[in-house]
C-alpha positions in Angstrom: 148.3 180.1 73.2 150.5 179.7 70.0 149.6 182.9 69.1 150.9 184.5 72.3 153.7 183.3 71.8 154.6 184.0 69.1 153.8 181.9 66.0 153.9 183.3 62.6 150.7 181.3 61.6 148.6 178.3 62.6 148.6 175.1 61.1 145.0 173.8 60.6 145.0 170.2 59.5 141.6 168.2 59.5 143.1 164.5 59.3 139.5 163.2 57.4 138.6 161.5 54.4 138.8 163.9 51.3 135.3 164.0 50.5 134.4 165.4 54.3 138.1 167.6 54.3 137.0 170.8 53.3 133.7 171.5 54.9 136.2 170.2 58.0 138.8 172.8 57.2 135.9 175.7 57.0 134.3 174.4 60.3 138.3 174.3 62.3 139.5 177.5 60.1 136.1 179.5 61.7 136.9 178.9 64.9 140.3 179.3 65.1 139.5 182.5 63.9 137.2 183.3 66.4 139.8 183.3 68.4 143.2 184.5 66.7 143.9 187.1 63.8 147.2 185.1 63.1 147.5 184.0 59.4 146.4 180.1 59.2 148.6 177.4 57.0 145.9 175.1 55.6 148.0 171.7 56.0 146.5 168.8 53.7 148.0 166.0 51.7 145.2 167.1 48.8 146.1 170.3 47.0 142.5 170.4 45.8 141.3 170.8 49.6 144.2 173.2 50.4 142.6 175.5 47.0 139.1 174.7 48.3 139.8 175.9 51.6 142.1 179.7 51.1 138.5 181.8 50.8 137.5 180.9 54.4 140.5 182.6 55.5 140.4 186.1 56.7 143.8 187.0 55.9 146.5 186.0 53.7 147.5 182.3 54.2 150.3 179.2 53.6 149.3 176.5 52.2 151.1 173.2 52.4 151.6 170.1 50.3 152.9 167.2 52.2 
């Protein structure tokens, strides 16, 4: 739905415990794109899980440092 209307990328943001973040961020950065060829921002408060997590992406992504 963001997608269609519009958005410029989507924000995936697992909300776990570091040690369980990135095989999180693989698992919700799959299926979104299943779904959607917008870009994805990987959205973490760990930089190390933002790196981790740009080579499941498909295309060129954001990445976020709160």
């Amino acid at each position: 739905m963001q997608s269609e209307a519009g958005a410029t990328f989507l924000d995936v943001c697992a909300s776990v415990e570091e040690d369980a973040e990135v095989e999180t961020l693989k698992w919700m950065i799959d299926l979104v794109q299943e779904v959607s060829d917008t870009p994805i921002c990987i959205d973490s408060p760990s930089a190390r899980s933002c790196v981790a997590a740009i080579p499941f992406c498909k295309r060129p992504v954001w990445t976020v440092r709160l």
